[in-house]
N, C-alpha and C positions, 0 to 999 in steps of 0.2 A: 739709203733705202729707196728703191724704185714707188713715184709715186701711182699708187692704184688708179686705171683709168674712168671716168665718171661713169655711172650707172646706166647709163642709155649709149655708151660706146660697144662699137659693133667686133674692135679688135685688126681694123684695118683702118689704116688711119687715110688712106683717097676716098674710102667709103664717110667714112664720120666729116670728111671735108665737105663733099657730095650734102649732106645732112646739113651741116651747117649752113651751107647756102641758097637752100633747098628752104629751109627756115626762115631765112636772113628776104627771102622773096616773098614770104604766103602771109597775104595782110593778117593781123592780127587781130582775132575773134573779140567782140569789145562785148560786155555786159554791163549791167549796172545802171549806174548813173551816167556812165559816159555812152550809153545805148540810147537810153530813153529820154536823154536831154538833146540827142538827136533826131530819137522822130519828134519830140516836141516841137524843136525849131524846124521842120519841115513843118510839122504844120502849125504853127505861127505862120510861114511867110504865104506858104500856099493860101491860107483864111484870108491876113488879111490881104493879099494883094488881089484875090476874089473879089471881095467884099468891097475892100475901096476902089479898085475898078468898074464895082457897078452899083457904084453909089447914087449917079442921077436914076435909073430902072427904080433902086429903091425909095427915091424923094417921090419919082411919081406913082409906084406903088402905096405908098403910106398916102400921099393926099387922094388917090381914089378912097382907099378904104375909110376917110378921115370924113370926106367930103362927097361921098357919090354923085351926090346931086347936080355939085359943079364941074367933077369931073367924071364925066358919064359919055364919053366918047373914045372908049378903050386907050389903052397902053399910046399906043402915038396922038390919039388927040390930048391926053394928058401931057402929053412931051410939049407938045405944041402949043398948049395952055399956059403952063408953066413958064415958058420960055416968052410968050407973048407978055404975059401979067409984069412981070419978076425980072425977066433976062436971062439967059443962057445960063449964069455964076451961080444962080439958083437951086440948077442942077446940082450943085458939088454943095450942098448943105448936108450938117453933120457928115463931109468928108472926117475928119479927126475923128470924131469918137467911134466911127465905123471903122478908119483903119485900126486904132489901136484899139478897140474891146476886143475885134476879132483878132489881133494878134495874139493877145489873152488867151483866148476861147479855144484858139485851134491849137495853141500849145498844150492845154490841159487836155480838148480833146482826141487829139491822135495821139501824144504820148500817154494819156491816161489812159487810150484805148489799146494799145499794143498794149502798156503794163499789165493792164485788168485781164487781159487775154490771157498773157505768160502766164498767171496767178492761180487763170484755172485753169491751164493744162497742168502746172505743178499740184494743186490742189487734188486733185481727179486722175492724174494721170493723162499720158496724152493719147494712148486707147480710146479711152472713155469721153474723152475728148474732143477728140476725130469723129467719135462716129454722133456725140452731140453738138457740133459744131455751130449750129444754129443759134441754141440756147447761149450758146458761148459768146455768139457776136452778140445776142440781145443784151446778155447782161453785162459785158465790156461795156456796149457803147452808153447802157444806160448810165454807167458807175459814174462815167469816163464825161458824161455831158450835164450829170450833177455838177460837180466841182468847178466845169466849165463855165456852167451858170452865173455861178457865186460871183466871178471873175467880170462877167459881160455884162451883169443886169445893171451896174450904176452907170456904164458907157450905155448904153443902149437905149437907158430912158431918157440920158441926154439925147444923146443922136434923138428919138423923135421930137422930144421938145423944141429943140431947133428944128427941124422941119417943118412942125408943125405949128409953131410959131415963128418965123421968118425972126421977127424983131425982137425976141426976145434975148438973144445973145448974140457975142460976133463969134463966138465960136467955140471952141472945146471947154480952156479953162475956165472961161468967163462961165460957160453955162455949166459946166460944174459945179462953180464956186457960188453961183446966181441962186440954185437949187438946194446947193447943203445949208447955205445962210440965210435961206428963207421958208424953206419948209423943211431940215433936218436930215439927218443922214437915212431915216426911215424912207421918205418917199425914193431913193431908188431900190429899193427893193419893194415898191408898191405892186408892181408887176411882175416881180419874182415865182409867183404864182401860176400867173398865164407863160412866163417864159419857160419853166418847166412843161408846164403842159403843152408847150408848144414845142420847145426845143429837144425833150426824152423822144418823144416820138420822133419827130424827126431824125433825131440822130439814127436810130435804132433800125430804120425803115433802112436809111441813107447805106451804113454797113453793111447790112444785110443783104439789102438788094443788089450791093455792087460785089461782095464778095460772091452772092449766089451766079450774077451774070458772069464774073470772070472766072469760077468754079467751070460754069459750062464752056467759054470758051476754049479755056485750057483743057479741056477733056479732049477738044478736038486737035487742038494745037501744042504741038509737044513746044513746051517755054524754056527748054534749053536749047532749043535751036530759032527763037525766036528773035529776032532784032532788036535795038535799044527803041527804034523807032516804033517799029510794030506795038511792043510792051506798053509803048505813049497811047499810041493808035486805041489799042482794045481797052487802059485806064481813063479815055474819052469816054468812050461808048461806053463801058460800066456804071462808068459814074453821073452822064446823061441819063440812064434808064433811072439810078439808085436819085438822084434829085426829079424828078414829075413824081416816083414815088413818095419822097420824104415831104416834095410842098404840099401833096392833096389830103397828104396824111395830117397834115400840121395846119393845113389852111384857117381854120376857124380860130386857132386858139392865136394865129398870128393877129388875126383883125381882134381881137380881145385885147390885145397887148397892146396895137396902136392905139385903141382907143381906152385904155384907161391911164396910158402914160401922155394923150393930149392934153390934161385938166388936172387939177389936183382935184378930190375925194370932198363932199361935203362935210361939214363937221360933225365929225362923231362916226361919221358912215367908212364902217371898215371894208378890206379889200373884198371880204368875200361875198357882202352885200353890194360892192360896184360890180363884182362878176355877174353875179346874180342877176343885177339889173340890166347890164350889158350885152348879155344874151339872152333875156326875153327880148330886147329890143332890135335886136340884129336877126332872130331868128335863124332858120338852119342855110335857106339863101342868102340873105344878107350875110353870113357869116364865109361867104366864099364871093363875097365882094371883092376884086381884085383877083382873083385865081390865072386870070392869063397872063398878065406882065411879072406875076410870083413864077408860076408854069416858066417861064422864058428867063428869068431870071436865076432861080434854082437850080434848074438843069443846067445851064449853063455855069452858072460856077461850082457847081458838084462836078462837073467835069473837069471842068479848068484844076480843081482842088486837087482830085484825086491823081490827073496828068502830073501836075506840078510835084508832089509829096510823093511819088514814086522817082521822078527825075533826081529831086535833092536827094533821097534816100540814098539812090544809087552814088549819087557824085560823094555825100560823105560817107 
C-alpha cells in the first residue's frame, strides 16, 4: 500500500523540498518561558552593567542627599570631596550590592514588563489594546517594578549602608550578613516603602516616555529600512528623554530612601512614622537635594539600558 503523503504536502515533491528548506532557514518563533527568560536576561545584564558602571555618580549622589551641608558644591566638588577625604576606592563603594540587586531588578523588570504587556493584549484583545496602549505601558511596568522591588530592596539597603557608612562593612556579604544579625531580616525591607514610591513611578514614567518618544520617531522613520545602528542611535535618545523624566518624577521619594536606610529607626518608631518625620524635615526643596548628579546619572543610564536590551534582544 502506497504511503499517503503528509498533510501540508503540495503533491510535487521539488515544491515540498523547496518548503522544507525554506523551514529548515526561518528562525524559530520562541514563546513561553524560553521568550521571557530572554528579555529577563537582557535586562539583568543591561541594569546591572548601568548601575554598576555608575556606581561612583551614585556614592556621590547618596552623600549629597545624606550630607548637604558637607557636600554642597555640586556633582564634581562632591567627586573631589570624596576622593580627597577617602581616596579614589571610595568611589566603587557598595559596587556588589549595586551590581547584583540590579541584575535582580532588571530581570524581573523588563521581563515582567514585556510578560504583563502580552497579558493585556491577550486579556483585551490587541484592538483594544493598540488603541489603549498608554494604559498598558502604565500598568505593565507598574506590575512588572512591584516584584522587582521585592528582589532589590535587601541589596539596595545594603548598597547604602556601606556608603553611608564607609566602615561599617568590607563589602557585600559581610554587610549583609552584618545587618540580618544585628537588626533582622525586617530592616531590609525598612525602606520597601519609599522604594515603591520611588521606584513605580519611576519605572512607569521611564516606559512610557520612551516608548511615546520612539512611537514618534518611528512615525517618521520607516524601521524596516532602518539600520542596526540607527535602531541603537534613536534607543539612546528615547531612553535619555524617558530617564530626566523618571529621575524628577522619582526625585523626592529617592532622598526618603537614602535617608531612612542611613540609621536604623528609633525603638518602637515604625516606617511610616520615619517617613512622616522624614519629610517634614526635608520639605519639598530639600527633598530634590541632589537632582543634578540623579539628572546626569539617570539619563544616562536609561539610555545606556534601553541601547543595550535592545542590542541583546536582537543578538538572542
Amino acid at each position: 500500500m502506497a504511503t499517503a503523503p503528509p498533510p501540508t504536502a503540495t503533491g510535487s515533491s521539488k515544491l515540498d523540498a523547496a518548503k522544507q528548506v525554506a523551514a529548515a532557514k526561518s528562525p524559530e518563533k520562541l514563546s513561553g518561558l524560553a521568550l521571557y527568560s530572554r528579555f529577563a536576561l537582557a535586562g539583568a545584564v543591561c541594569c546591572s552593567i548601568t548601575h554598576g558602571g555608575l556606581t561612583p555618580v551614585d556614592v556621590v549622589k547618596t552623600r549629597i542627599q545624606l550630607e548637604p551641608t558637607v557636600y554642597n558644591n555640586g556633582m564634581i566638588g562632591g567627586f573631589r570631596k570624596v576622593i580627597a577625604n577617602e581616596g579614589a576606592g571610595a568611589l566603587l563603594t557598595g559596587f556588589g550590592p549595586t551590581a547584583a540587586g540590579y541584575f535582580l531588578q532588571g530581570a524581573f523588570k523588563f521581563g515582567g514588563y514585556e510578560l504583563f504587556k502580552q497579558q493585556c493584549i491577550n486579556l483585551v484583545g490587541y484592538e483594544t489594546a493598540s488603541n489603549n496602549r498608554t494604559a498598558v505601558y502604565l500598568a505593565s511596568s507598574a506590575l512588572a517594578e512591584f516584584f522587582a522591588d521585592i528582589a532589590l530592596c535587601p541589596l539596595e539597603a545594603t548598597r547604602i549602608r556601606l556608603v553611608s557608612e564607609p566602615t561599617f562593612a568590607s563589602g557585600l556579604l559581610s554587610g549583609f550578613g552584618k545587618i540580618a544579625k544585628n537588626e533582622g531580616i525586617g530592616a531590609f525591607y525598612s525602606g520597601f516603602g519609599p522604594i515603591l514610591f520611588k521606584q513605580v513611578p519611576y519605572t512607569m514614567a521611564k516606559f512610557v516616555v520612551y516608548e511615546k518618544v520612539a512611537e514618534a520617531v518611528y512615525k517618521r522613520v520607516d524601521k524596516s529600512k532602518t539600520s542596526d545602528g540607527m535602531q541603537t542611535v534613536i534607543n539612546l535618545g528615547s531612553g535619555l528623554m524617558a530617564g530626566f523624566a523618571a529621575a524628577i518624577v522619582s526625585q523626592p521619594a529617592d532622598t526618603m530612601l537614602s535617608k531612612i536606610n542611613k540609621t536604623k529607626g528609633l525603638p518602637g518608631e515604625g516606617t511610616t512614622s520615619r517617613l512622616i518625620k522624614i519629610a517634614k524635615e526635608l520639605g519639598f526643596r530639600g527633598s530634590y537635594t541632589g537632582i543634578g548628579a540623579r539628572l546626569f546619572m539617570v539619563g544616562t543610564l536609561t539610555a545606556g539600558q534601553f541601547a543595550i536590551y535592545g542590542d541583546i534582544k536582537k543578538a538572542l
